[in-house]
N, C-alpha and C positions, 0 to 999 in steps of 0.2 A: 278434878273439878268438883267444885261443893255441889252441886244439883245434876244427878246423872244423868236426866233425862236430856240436862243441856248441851252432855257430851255427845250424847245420843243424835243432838238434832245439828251440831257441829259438825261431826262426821259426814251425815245427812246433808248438810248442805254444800261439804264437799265432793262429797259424791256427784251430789248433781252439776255442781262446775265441770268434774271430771267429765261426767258423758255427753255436756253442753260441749265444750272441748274438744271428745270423743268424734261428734256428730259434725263439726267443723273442719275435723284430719279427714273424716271419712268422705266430705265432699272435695278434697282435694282431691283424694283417691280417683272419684268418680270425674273429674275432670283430667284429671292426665291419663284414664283411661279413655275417656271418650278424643281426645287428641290422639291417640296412637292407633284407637281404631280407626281413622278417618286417613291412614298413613298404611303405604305400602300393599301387599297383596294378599300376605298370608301371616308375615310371622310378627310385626307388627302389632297388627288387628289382634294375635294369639296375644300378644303382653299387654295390650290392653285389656283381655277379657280378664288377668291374672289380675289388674290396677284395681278393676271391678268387685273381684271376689276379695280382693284382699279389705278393701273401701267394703263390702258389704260386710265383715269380720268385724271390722271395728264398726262398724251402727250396732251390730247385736251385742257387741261387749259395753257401744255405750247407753243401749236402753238398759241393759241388767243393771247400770249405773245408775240409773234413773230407777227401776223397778226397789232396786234396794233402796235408794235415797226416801220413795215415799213410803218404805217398810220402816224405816228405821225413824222417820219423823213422825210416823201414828204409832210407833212402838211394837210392832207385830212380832209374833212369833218367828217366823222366817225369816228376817230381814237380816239376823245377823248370820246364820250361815251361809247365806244367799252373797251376804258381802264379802266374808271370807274365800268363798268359792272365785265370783269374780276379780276380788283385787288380786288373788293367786293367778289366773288365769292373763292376769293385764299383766301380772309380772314376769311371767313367763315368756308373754308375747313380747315384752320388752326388751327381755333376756335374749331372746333368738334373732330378734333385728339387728341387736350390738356385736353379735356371732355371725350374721351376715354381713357383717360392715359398714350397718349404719352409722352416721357420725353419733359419738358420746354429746354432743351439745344438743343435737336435736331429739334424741331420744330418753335421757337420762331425766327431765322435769316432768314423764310421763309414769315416775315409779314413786313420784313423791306423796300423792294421795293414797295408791292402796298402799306402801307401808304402813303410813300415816292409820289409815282405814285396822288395818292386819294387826298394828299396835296397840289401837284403843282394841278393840273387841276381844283380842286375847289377853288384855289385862284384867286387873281384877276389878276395877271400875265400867267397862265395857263388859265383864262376864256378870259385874251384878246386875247392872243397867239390864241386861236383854232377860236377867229371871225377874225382873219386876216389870214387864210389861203386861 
């Protein structure tokens, strides 16, 4: 891109889709957990409490989302390791859903931002971008 900054605030603003997104899976979570607790006696209620934790995993991956989004749109020192950190971590959680047997269609449009993200910043237009902030 001619204006680094604008790749910068591109990135930026998909980041923030992603943990908007994020924050959207992760009330699903919390709704088919709170169904499964409200079911059965014991073990039930347990795979609900897992729907929970699993839904509270993804809010904190998608504020880091948001956290890097507004590091990377006022340009901050952090924000590009911070994104690197997290798109790795989304990728990885993505990786091990696919390896549990999630379906490839429902999970595979959740690896397209951090690549995306992993892309610019380890380039040389995203490694300038983050020394000229």
């Amino acid at each position: 891109m001619a204006n680094p900054a604008l790749g910068m605030r591109v990135i930026a603003a998909l980041a923030l889709l992603q943990g908007v997104l994020g924050v959207l899976r992760a009330l699903q979570w919390f709704r088919v957990g709170a169904d499964l607790m409200n079911q059965g006696l014991l073990l039930l209620p347990m795979v609900g409490v897992v729907a929970w934790l699993r839904g509270f995993l993804v809010v904190v991956i998608a504020l880091l989302f948001g956290v890097f989004a507004y590091g990377a749109w006022f340009r901050r020192d952090w924000a590009p390791p911070l994104g690197l950190v997290v798109a790795a971590v989304n990728i990885l959680l993505v990786l091990s859903a696919l390896f549990q047997g999630a379906a490839m269609g429902q999970t595979f449009y959740w690896l397209i931002v951090p690549v995306i993200m992993i892309g610019y910043l380890l380039s040389p237009a995203g490694r300038s971008d983050s020394k000229n902030s």
